[in-house]
C-alpha beads as a LAMMPS data file, in Angstrom:
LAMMPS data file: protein, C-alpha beads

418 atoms
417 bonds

1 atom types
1 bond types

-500.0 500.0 xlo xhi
-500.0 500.0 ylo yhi
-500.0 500.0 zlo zhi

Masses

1 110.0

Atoms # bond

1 1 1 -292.985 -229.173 200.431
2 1 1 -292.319 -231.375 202.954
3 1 1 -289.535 -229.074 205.009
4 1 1 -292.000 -226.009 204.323
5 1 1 -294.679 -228.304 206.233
6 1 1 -292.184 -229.174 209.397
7 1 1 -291.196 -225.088 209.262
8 1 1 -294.321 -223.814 210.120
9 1 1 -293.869 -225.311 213.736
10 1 1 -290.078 -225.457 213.904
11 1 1 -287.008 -224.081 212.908
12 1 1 -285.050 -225.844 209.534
13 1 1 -281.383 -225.230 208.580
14 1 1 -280.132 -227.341 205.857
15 1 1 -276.966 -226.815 204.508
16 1 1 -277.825 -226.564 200.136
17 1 1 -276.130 -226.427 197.145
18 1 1 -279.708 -227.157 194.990
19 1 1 -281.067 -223.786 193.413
20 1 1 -284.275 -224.789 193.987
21 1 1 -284.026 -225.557 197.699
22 1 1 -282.113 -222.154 197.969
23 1 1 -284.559 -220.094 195.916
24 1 1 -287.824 -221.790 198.205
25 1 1 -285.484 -220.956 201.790
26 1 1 -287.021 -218.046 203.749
27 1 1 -283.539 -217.027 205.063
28 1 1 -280.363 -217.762 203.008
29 1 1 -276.450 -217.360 204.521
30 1 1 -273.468 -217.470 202.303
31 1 1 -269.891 -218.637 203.382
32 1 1 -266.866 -218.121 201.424
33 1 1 -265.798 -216.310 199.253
34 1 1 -263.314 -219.755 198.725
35 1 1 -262.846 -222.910 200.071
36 1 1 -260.049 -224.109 202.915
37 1 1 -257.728 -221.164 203.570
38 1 1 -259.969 -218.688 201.509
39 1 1 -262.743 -219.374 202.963
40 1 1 -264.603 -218.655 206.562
41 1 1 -266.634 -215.382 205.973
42 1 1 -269.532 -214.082 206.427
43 1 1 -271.009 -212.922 202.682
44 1 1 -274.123 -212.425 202.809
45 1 1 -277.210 -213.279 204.991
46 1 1 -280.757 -212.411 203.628
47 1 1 -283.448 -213.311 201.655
48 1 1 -282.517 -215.355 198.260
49 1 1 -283.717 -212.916 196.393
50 1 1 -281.409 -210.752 197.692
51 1 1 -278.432 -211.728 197.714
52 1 1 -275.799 -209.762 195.686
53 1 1 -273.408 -211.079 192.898
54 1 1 -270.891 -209.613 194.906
55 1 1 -268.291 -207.752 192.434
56 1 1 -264.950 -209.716 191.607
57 1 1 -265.959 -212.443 193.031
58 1 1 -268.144 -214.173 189.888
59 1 1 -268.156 -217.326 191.789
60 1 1 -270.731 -216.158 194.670
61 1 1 -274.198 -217.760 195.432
62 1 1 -275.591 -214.886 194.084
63 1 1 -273.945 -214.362 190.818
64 1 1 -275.704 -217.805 189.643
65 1 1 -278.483 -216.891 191.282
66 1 1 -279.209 -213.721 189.469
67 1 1 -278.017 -215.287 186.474
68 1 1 -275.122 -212.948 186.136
69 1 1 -272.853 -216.208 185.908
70 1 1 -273.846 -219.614 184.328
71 1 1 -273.122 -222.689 183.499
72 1 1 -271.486 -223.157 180.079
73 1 1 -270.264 -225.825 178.079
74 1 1 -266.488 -225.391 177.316
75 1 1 -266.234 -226.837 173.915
76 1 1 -268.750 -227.581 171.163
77 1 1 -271.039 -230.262 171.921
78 1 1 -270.069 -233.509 169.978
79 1 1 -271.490 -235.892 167.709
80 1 1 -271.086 -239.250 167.866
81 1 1 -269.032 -241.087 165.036
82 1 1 -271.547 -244.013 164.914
83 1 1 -269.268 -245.664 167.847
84 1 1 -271.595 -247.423 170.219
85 1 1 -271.430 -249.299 173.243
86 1 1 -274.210 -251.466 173.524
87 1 1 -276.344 -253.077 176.586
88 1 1 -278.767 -255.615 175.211
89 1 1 -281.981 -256.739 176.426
90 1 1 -281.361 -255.776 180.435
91 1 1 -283.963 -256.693 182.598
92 1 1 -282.244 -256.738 185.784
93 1 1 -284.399 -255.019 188.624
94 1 1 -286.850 -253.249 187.134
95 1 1 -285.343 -253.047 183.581
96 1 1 -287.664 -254.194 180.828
97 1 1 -285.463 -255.898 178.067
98 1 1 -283.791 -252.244 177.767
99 1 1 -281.454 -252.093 174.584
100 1 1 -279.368 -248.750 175.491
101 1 1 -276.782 -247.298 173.049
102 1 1 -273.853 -244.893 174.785
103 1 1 -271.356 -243.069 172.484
104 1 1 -267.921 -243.712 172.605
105 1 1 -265.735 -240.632 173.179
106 1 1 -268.151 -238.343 174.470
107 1 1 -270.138 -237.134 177.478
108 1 1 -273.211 -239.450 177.897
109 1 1 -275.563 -238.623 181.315
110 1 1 -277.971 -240.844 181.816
111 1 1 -281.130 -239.222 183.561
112 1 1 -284.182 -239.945 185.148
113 1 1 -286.341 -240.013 188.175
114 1 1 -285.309 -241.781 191.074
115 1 1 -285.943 -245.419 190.819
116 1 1 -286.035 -245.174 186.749
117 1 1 -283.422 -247.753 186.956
118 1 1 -280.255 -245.336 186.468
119 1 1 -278.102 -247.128 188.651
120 1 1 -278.989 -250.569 187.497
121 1 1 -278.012 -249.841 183.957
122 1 1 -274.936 -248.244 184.590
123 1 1 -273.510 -249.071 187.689
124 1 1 -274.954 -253.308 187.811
125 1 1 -274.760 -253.838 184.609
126 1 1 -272.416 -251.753 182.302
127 1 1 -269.484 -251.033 185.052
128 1 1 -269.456 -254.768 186.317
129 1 1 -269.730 -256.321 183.259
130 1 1 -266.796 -253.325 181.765
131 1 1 -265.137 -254.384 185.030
132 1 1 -265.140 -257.658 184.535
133 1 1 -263.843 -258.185 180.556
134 1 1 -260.929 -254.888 180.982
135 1 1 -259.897 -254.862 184.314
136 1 1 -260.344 -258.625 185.723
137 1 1 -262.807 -257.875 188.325
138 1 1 -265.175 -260.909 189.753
139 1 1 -267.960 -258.568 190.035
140 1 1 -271.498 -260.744 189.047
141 1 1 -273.149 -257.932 186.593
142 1 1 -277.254 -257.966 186.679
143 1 1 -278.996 -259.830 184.067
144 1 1 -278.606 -258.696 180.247
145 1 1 -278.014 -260.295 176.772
146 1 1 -274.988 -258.676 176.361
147 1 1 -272.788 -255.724 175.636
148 1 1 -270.996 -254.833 172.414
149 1 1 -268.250 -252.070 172.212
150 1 1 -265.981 -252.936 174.941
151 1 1 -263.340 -254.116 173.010
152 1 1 -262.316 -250.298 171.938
153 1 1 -261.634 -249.510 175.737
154 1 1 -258.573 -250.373 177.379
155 1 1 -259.867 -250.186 181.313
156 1 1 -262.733 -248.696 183.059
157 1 1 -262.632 -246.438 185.950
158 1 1 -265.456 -245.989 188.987
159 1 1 -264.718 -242.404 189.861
160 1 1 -266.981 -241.965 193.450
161 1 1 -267.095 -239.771 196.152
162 1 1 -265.533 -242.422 198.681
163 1 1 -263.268 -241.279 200.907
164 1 1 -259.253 -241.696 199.543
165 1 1 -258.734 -243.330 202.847
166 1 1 -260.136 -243.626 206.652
167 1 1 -257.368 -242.319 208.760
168 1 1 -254.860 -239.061 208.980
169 1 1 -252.198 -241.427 207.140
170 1 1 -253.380 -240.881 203.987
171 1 1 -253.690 -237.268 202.547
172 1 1 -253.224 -235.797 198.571
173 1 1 -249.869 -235.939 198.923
174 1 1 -249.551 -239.831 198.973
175 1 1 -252.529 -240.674 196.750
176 1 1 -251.670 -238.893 193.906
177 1 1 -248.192 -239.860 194.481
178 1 1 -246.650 -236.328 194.805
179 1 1 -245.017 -237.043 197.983
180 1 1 -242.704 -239.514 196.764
181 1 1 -241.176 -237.020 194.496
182 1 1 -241.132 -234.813 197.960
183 1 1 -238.894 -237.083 200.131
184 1 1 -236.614 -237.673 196.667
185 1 1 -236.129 -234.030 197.274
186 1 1 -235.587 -233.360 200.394
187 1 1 -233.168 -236.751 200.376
188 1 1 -231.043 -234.715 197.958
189 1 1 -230.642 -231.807 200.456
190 1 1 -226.752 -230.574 201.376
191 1 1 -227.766 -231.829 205.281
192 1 1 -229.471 -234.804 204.194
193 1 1 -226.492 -235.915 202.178
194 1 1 -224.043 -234.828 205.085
195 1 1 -226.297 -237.055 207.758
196 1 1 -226.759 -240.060 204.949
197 1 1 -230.844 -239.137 205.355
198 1 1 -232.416 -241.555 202.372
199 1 1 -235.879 -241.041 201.110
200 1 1 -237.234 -243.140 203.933
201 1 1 -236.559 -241.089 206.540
202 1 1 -238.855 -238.819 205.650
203 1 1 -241.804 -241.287 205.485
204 1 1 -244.008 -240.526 208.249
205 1 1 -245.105 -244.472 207.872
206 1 1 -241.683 -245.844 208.460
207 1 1 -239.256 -245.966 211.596
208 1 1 -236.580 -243.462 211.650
209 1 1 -237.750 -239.953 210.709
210 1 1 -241.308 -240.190 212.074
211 1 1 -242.593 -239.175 215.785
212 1 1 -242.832 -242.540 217.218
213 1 1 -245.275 -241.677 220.096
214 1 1 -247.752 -241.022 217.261
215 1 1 -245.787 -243.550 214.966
216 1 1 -246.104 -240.480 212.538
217 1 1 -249.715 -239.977 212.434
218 1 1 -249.319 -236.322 213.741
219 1 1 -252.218 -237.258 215.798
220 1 1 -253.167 -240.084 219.325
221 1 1 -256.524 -242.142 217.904
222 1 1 -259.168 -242.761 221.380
223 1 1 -260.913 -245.493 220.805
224 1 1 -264.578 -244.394 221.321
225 1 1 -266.102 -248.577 221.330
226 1 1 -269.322 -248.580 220.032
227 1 1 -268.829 -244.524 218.631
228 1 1 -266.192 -243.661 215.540
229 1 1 -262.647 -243.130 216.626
230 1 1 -261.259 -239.827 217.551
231 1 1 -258.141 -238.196 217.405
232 1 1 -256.254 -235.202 219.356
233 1 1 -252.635 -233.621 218.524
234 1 1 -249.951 -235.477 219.405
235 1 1 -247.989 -233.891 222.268
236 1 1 -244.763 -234.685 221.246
237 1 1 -244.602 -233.759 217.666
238 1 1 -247.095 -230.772 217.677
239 1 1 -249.019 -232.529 215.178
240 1 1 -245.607 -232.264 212.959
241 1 1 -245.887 -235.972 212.629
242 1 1 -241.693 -235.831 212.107
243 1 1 -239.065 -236.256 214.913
244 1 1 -236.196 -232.838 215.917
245 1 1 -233.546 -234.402 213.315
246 1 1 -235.854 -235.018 210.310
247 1 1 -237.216 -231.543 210.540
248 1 1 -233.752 -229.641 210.898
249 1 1 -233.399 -230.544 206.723
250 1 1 -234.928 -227.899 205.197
251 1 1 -235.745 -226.916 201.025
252 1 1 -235.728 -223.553 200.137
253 1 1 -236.421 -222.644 203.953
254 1 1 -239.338 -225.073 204.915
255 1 1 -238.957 -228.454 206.706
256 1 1 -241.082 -231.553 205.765
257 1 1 -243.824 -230.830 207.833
258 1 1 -243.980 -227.233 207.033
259 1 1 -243.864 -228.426 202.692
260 1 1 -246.935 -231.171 203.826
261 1 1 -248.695 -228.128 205.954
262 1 1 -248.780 -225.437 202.501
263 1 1 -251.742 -225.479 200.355
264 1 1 -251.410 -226.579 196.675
265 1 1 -251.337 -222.853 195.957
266 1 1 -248.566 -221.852 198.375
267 1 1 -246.626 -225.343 197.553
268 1 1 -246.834 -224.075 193.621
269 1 1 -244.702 -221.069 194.441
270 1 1 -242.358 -222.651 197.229
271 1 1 -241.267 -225.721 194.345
272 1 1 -241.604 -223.899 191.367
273 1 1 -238.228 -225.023 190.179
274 1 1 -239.017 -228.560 190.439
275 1 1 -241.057 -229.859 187.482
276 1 1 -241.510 -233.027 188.970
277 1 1 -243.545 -231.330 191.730
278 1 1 -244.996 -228.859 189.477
279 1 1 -246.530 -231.150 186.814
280 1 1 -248.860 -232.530 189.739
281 1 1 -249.163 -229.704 191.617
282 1 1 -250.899 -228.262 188.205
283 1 1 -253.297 -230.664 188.021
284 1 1 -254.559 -230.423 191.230
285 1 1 -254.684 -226.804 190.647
286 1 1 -256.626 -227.249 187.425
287 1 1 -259.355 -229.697 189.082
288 1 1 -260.051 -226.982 191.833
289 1 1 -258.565 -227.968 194.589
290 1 1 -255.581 -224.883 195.010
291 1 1 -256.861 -224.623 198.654
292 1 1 -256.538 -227.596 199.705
293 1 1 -253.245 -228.367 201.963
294 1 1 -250.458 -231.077 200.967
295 1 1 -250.856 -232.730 204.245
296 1 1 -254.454 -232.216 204.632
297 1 1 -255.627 -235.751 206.516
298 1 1 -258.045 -237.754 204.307
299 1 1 -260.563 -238.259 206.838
300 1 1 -261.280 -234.892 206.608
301 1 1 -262.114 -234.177 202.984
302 1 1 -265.606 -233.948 201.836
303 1 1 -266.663 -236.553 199.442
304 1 1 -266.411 -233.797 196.185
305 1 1 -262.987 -233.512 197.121
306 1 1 -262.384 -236.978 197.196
307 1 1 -263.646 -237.019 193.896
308 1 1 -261.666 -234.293 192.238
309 1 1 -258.459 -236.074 194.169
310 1 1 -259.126 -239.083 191.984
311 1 1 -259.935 -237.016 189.026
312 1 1 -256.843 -235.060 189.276
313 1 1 -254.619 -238.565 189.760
314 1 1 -256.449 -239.790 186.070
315 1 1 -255.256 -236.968 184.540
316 1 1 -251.893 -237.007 185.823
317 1 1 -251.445 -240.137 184.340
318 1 1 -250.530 -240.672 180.451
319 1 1 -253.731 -241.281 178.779
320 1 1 -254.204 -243.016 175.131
321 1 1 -257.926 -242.148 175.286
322 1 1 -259.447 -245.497 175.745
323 1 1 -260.630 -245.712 178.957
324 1 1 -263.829 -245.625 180.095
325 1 1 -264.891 -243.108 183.301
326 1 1 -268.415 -243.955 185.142
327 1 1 -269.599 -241.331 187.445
328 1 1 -272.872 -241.814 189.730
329 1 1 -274.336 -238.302 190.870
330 1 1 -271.162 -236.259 190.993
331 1 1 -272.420 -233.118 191.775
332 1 1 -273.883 -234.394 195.111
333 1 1 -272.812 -231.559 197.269
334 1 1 -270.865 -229.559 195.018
335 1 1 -271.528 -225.647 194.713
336 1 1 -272.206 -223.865 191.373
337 1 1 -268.843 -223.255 190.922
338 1 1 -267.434 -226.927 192.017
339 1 1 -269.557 -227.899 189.445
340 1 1 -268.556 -226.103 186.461
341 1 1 -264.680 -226.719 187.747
342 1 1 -265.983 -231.120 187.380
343 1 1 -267.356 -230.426 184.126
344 1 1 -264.008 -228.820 182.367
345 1 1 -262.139 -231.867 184.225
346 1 1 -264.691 -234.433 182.658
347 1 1 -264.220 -231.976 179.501
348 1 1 -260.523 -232.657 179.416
349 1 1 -260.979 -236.356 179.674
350 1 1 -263.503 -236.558 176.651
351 1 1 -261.114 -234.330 174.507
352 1 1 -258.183 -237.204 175.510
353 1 1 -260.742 -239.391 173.631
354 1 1 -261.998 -241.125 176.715
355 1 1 -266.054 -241.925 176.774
356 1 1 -267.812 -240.479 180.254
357 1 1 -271.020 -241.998 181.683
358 1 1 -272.138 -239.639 184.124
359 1 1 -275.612 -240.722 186.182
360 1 1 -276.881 -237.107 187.024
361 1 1 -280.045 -234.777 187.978
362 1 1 -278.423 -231.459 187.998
363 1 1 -279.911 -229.897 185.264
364 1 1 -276.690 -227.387 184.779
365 1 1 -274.707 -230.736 183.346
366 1 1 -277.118 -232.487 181.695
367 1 1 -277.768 -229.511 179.600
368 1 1 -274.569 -229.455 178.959
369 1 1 -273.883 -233.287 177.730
370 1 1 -273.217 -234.451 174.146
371 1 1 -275.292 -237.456 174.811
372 1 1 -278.519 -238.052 176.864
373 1 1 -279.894 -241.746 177.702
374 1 1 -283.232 -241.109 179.606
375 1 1 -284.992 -243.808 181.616
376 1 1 -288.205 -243.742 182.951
377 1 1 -290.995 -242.454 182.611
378 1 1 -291.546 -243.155 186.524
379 1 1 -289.748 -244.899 189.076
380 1 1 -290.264 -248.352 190.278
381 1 1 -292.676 -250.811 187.829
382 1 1 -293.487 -247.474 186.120
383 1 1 -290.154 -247.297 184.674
384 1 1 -287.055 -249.043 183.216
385 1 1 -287.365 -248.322 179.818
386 1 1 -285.706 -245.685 177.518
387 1 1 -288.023 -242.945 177.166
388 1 1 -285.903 -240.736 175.599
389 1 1 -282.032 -240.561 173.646
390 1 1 -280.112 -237.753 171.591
391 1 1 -279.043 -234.615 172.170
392 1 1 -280.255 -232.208 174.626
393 1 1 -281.728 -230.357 172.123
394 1 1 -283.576 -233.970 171.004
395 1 1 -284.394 -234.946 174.534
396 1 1 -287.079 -231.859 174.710
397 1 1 -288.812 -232.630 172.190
398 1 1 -289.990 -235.873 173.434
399 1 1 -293.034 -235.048 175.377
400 1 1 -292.976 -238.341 177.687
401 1 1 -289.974 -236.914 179.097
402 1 1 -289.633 -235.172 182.612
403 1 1 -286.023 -234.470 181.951
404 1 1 -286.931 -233.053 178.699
405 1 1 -289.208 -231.304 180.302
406 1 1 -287.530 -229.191 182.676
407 1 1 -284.381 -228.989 180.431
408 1 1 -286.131 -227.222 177.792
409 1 1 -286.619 -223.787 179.689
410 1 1 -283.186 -224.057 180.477
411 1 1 -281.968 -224.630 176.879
412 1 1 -284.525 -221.774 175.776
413 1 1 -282.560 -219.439 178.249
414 1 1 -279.248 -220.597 177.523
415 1 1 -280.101 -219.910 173.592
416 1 1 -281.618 -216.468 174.267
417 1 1 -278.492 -215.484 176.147
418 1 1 -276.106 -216.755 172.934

Bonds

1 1 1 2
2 1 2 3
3 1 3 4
4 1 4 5
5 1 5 6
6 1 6 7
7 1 7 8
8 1 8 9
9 1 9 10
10 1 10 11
11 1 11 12
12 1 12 13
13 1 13 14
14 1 14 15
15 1 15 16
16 1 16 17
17 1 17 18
18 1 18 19
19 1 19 20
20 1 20 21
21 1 21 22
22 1 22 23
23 1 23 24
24 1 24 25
25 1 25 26
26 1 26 27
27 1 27 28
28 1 28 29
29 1 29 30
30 1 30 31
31 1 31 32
32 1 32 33
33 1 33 34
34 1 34 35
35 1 35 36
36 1 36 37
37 1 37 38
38 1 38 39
39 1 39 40
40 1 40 41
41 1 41 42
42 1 42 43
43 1 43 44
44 1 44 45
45 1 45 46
46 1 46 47
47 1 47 48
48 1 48 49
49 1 49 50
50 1 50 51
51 1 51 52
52 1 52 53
53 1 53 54
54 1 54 55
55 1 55 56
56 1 56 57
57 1 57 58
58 1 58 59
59 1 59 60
60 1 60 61
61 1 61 62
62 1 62 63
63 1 63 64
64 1 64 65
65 1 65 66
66 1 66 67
67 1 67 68
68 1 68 69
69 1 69 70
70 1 70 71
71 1 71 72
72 1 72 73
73 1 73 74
74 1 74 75
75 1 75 76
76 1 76 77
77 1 77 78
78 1 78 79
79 1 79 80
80 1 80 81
81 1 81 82
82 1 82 83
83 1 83 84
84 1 84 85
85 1 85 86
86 1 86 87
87 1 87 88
88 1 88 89
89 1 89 90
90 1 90 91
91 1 91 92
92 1 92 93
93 1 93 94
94 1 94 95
95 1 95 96
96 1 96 97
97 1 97 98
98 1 98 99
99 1 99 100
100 1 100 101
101 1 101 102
102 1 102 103
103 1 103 104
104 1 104 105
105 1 105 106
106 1 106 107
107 1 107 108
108 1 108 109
109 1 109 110
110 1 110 111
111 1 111 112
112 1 112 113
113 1 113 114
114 1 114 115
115 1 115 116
116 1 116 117
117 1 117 118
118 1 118 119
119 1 119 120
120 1 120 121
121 1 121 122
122 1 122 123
123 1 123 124
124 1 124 125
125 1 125 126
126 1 126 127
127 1 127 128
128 1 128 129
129 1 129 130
130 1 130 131
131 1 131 132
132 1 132 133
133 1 133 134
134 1 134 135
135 1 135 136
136 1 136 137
137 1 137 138
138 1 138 139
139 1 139 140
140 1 140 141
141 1 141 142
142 1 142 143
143 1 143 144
144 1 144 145
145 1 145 146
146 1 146 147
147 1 147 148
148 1 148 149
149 1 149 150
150 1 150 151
151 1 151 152
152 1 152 153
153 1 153 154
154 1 154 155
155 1 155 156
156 1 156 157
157 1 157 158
158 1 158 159
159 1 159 160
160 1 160 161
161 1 161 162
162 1 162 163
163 1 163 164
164 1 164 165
165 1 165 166
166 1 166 167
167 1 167 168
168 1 168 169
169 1 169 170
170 1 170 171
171 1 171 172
172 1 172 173
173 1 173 174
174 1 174 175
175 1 175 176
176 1 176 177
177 1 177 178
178 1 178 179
179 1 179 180
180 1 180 181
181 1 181 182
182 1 182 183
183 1 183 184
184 1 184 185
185 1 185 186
186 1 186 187
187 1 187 188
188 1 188 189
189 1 189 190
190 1 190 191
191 1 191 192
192 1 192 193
193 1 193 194
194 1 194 195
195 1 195 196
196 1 196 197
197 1 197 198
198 1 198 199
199 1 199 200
200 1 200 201
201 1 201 202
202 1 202 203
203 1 203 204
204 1 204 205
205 1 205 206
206 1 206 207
207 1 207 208
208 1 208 209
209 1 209 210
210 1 210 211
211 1 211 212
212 1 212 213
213 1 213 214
214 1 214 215
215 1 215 216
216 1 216 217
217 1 217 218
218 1 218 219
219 1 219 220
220 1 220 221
221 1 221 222
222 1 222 223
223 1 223 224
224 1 224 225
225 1 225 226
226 1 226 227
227 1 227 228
228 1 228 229
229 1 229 230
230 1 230 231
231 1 231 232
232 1 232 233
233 1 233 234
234 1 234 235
235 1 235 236
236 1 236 237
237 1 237 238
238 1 238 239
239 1 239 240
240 1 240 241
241 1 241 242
242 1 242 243
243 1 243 244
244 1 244 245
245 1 245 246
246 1 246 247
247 1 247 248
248 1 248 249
249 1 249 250
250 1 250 251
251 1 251 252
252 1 252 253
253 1 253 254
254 1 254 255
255 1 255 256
256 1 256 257
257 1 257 258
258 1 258 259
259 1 259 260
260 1 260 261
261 1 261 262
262 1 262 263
263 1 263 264
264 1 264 265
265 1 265 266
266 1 266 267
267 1 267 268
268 1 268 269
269 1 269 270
270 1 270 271
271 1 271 272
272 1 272 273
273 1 273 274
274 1 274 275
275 1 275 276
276 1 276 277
277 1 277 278
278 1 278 279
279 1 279 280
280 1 280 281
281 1 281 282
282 1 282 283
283 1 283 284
284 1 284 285
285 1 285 286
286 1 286 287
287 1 287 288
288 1 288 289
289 1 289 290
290 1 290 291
291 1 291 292
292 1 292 293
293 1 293 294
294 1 294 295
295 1 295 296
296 1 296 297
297 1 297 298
298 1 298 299
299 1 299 300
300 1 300 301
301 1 301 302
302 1 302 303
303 1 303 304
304 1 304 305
305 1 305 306
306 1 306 307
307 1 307 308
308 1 308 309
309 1 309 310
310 1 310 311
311 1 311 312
312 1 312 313
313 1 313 314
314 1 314 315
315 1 315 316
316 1 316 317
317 1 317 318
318 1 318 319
319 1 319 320
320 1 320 321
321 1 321 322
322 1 322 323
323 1 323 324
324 1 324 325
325 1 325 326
326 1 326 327
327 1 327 328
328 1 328 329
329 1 329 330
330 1 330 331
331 1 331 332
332 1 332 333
333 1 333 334
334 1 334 335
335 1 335 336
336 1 336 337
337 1 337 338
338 1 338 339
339 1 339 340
340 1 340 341
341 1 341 342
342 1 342 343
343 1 343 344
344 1 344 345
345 1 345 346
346 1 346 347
347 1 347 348
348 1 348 349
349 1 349 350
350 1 350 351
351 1 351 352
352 1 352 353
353 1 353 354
354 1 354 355
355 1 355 356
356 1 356 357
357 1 357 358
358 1 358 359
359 1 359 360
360 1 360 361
361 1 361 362
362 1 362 363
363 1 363 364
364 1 364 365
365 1 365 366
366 1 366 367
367 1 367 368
368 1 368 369
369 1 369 370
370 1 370 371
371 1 371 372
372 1 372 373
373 1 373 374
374 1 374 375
375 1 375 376
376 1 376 377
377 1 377 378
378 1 378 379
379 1 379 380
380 1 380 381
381 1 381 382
382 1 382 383
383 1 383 384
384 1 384 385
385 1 385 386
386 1 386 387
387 1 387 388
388 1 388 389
389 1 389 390
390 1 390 391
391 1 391 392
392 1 392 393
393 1 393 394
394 1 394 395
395 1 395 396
396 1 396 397
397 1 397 398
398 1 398 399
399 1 399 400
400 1 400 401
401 1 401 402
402 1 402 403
403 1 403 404
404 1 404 405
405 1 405 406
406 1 406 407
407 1 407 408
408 1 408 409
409 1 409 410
410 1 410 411
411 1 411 412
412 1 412 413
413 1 413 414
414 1 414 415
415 1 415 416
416 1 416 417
417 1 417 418
């Protein structure tokens, strides 16, 4: 209401993922059809009403617009075994002695209007105190009685949409630890042998292989004072971030720079013998992010592909199903179809065993939850208490509920269609 008042005497453009915002825009444009490399065009500029589904390519705007594609739940939606974790009596904030009861080993989002007191439940109480008793943490958790049920989880793990790092040093490659097995490999080519070339040398972070002009950022940092620092292309290195001699040893026809410069995609058919590679290069696939380049500085990502990075390094990793995964409003910026890729990853990590706590609005997964927690009824003093628990299907029939509320036409739909 508020943009509709400002557009009557000026122009808006906000860039949207929200249906609702998209549905109430006068004038909608579509960029895609993919992300990164598959990405950049022009699909469709119009009304909202308007805009096509756009045949073979079921993840458009418009497809989920016109309800030709939708949001499903990938497996059956769980009941819990009687396993609880337990916060008793919070009252920090605006808490009222809340007792709350999450489900181990399943998909719990816990809903609400803003200021309902979301965040203080899960993020200031449950994560700091889970912090503190598995994984040694000093955080000072808000005020509670207690919480039962911890002792089943092994660690806990903040998954957020903070950047993997602040500068073009740090890219997929090195957090999820691929590019390790990388330089192994290209240490093991016949020239690299020949020229006694170690792993090291093809560390862009270490003396020897790297462009030392840049000192193997690929790129010269300006220091802009008082304004966030920028960076241009090195002129020596091209942006290669690699001296002449490192980049003469080549795999299968492509240098080190070239191998950090594919896209997960590209890099899936270039080391396809290498199962090392593969097994990560799979994952990253699997979360999504097949567009997105080796090399690809992490300055530069957007915070859902942050996200998914960390996701995709969780899942990577052997997993005995008792850890505990807190998400706060993971769908912030994510399209329809970014959001339906997070929900089979979160999928995968509940059928490991491992309990999710995801703090959410998006109707599209919290319809889709085996667990709801809803706080409320209002923000601010008007809320803090539990207004509503259960199953989706539960949650809507509790009338004091705003989430169960809007939910239900969407459960009613989701029924008809089944």
């Amino acid at each position: 209401e508020m943009l509709q008042e400002i557009a009557r005497d000026h122009s808006v453009v906000v860039v949207e993922h929200d249906e609702e915002m998209m549905r109430a825009a006068d004038h909608l444009i579509e960029i895609g059809p993919g992300a990164g490399v598959y990405g950049g065009e022009l699909l469709y500029e119009g009304r909202p009403e308007d805009c096509p589904a756009l045949e073979g390519r079921t993840a458009s705007t418009g497809a989920y617009l016109s309800g030709a594609e939708t949001l499903k739940k990938s497996a059956k939606t769980l009941v819990s075994d009687a396993s609880f974790i337990v916060i008793k009596e919070a009252s920090h904030h605006n808490l009222q002695g809340v007792t709350a009861r999450i489900p181990a080993g399943l998909l719990t989002c816990v809903t609400g209007v803003s200021g309902s007191g979301k965040s203080t439940l899960v993020n200031d109480i449950l994560a700091k105190t889970a912090a503190r008793k598995l994984n040694r943490s000093k955080d000072i958790p808000g005020a509670h009685k207690g919480i039962d049920g911890l002792e089943a989880f092994e660690r806990v793990v903040r998954v957020s949409q903070e950047p993997i790092g602040q500068s073009p040093r740090s890219n997929p490659a090195t957090y999820t630890k691929l590019f390790d097995v990388i330089r192994d490999l290209y240490a093991k080519v016949p020239l690299s042998r020949a020229r006694g070339y170690k792993a090291g040398r093809f560390s862009f972070n270490a003396r020897g292989g790297r462009c030392e002009r840049c000192q193997g950022q690929g790129a010269i940092k300006l220091d802009m004072l008082f304004m966030s620092d920028a960076y241009v292309e090195c002129p020596s290195c091209g942006g290669r971030r690699y001296n002449r001699e490192t980049l003469e040893a080549r795999f299968a026809g492509a240098n080190i720079a070239e191998a950090l410069d594919m896209s997960v995609d590209e890099a899936r058919g270039h080391f396809k013998n290498v199962p090392r590679i593969m097994e990560k290069l799979d994952t990253l696939e699997e979360v999504g992010l097949g567009y997105l380049k080796l090399g690809q500085a992490a300055n530069t990502l957007s915070g859902g592909e942050a996200q998914r990075l960390k996701l995709s390094l969780e899942l990577s990793k052997r997993n005995n199903g008792r850890s505990l995964y807190i998400l706060d409003e993971p769908t912030t910026g994510l399209h329809f179809e970014d959001v339906r890729k997070l929900l089979e990853v979160l999928q995968r990590l509940v059928d490991q065993g491992n309990s999710v706590v995801v703090i959410e609005h998006n109707l599209d997964v919290i319809k889709v939850a085996d667990h709801i927690l809803d706080l409320g009824p209002g923000g601010g003093v008007r809320g803090g208490e539990v207004v509503a628990e259960g199953t989706p299907e539960q949650v809507v029939q509790v009338s004091a509920s705003f989430t169960g509320q809007y939910l239900a036409p969407m459960l009613a739909r989701a029924h008809a269609a089944a």
